[in-house]
N, C-alpha and C positions, 0 to 999 in steps of 0.2 A: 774673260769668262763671266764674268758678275752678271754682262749687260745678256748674257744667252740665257740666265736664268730667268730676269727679269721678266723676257719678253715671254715664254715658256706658258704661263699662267695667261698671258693677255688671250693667246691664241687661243687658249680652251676656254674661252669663255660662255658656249653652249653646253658642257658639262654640268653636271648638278651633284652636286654632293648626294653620295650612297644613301638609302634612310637606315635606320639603326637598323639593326638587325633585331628578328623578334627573341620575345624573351618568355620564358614561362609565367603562368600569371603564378602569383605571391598570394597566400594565403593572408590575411588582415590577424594581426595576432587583437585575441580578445584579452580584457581582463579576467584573472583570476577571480574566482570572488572572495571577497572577506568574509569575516564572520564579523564583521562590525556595520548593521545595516540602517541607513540613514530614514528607515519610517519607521514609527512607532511599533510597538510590540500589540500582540492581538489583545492581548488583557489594559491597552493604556488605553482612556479614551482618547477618541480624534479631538473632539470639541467638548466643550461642558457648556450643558444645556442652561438658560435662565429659570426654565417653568421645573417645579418636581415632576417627579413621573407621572400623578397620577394626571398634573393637568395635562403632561403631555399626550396621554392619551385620550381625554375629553374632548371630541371636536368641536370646534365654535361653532358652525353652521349644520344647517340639518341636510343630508346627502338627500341629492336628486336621486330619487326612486323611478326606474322605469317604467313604472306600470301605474297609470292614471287613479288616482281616487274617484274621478267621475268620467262617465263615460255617455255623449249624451247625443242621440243621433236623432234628426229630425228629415223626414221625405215628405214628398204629397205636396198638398196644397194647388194651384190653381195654374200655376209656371213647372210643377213638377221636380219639386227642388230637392236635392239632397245633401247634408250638411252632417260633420263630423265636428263633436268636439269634445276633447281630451281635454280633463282638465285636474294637475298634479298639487298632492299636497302643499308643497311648496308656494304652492300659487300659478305653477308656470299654466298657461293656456296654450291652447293649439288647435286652428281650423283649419280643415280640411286637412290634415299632414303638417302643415305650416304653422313658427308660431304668429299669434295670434296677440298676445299682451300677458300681463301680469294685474292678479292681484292678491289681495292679504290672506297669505296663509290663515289668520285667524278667521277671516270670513270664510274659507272652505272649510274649516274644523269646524265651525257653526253653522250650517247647511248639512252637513254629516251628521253630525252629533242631532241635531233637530228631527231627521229623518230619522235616525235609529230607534230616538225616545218614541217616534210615534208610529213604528213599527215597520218602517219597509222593509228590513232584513225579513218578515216574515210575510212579505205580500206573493202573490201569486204570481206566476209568470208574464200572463196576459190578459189583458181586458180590453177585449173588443165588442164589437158589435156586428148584429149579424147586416148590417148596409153600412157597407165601406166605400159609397159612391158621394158624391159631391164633393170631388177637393178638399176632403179633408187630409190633416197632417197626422203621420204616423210618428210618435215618439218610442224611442228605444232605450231607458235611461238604466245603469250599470251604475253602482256607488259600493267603493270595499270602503272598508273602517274597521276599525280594532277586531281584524280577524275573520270580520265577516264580508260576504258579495251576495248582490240578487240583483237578478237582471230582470225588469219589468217592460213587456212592450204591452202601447196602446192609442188609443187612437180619437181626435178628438169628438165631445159629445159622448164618447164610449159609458152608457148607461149606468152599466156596473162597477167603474172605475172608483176606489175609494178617495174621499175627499184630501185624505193626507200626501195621495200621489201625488193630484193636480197641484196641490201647492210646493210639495218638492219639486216638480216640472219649474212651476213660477219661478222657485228661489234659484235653482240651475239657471235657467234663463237669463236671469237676471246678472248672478257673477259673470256670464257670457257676454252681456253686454256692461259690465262695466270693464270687462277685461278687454274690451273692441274701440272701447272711448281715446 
């Protein structure tokens, strides 16, 4: 009889063993929680600072301001051109949208400050002239500083443009093209 066992298993050998039977699923047991908790307490500090407080609140650079200290727009002329230029305390420049270069903050405080002493917070809107023909260029120049803004358009040759304009015009211009170098 041994050898009728034997053979019993050979013959079923297309059979497959049953798969387990299904089971409910098991909950994942969680931990309990302690009352011994492995991060600091709200009153310990995380880290200890090198600088005192007060330095840590002085910042070392001066924040990008979104809104230009100068503002300097130029159209007209012969090609018909029109050109934008923003240009930030900081120094940062920007033409057309785009920037444009960089230059010394100290040199935009000194164009400000220059113009203030010689009055254009207090100049008038516009100086034009009554013949706006031959290609000439229309400037639009906007300057804030300690609190103050005045937006001056005018236009060149323009008669009754005060002298201290034209030269704020020059000095604007100028940071523009050192800022484009």
């Amino acid at each position: 009889m041994p050898l009728i066992l034997l053979l019993l298993p050979a013959c079923n050998r297309s059979a497959r063993p049953a798969p387990p039977a299904p089971t409910a699923p098991t909950a994942t047991p969680t931990a309990a929680p302690t009352s011994a908790s492995p991060l600091p307490s709200p009153t310990a500090p995380v880290f200890e600072s090198p600088l005192s407080p007060a330095e840590a609140e002085t910042p070392t650079e001066q924040p990008q301001s979104d809104q230009p200290a100068i503002e300097f727009k130029r159209s007209g002329g012969f090609a018909g051109r029109e050109e934008a230029f923003m240009i930030y305390a900081d120094g940062r420049v920007e033409a057309n949208g785009q920037e444009a270069g960089q230059v010394e903050a100290e040199a935009v405080e000194a164009v400000l400050s220059q113009a203030d002493a010689a009055g254009f917070f207090e100049l008038d809107e516009a100086y034009m002239t009554k013949d706006t023909c031959c290609d000439r260029f229309t400037y639009q120049l906007t300057l804030r500083h300690g609190g103050k803004e005045n937006s001056v358009v005018t236009i060149d040759d323009a008669d009754n443009a005060p002298a201290m304009l034209q030269a704020t015009l020059e000095a604007v211009d100028e940071l523009i093209a050192n800022a484009l170098q």
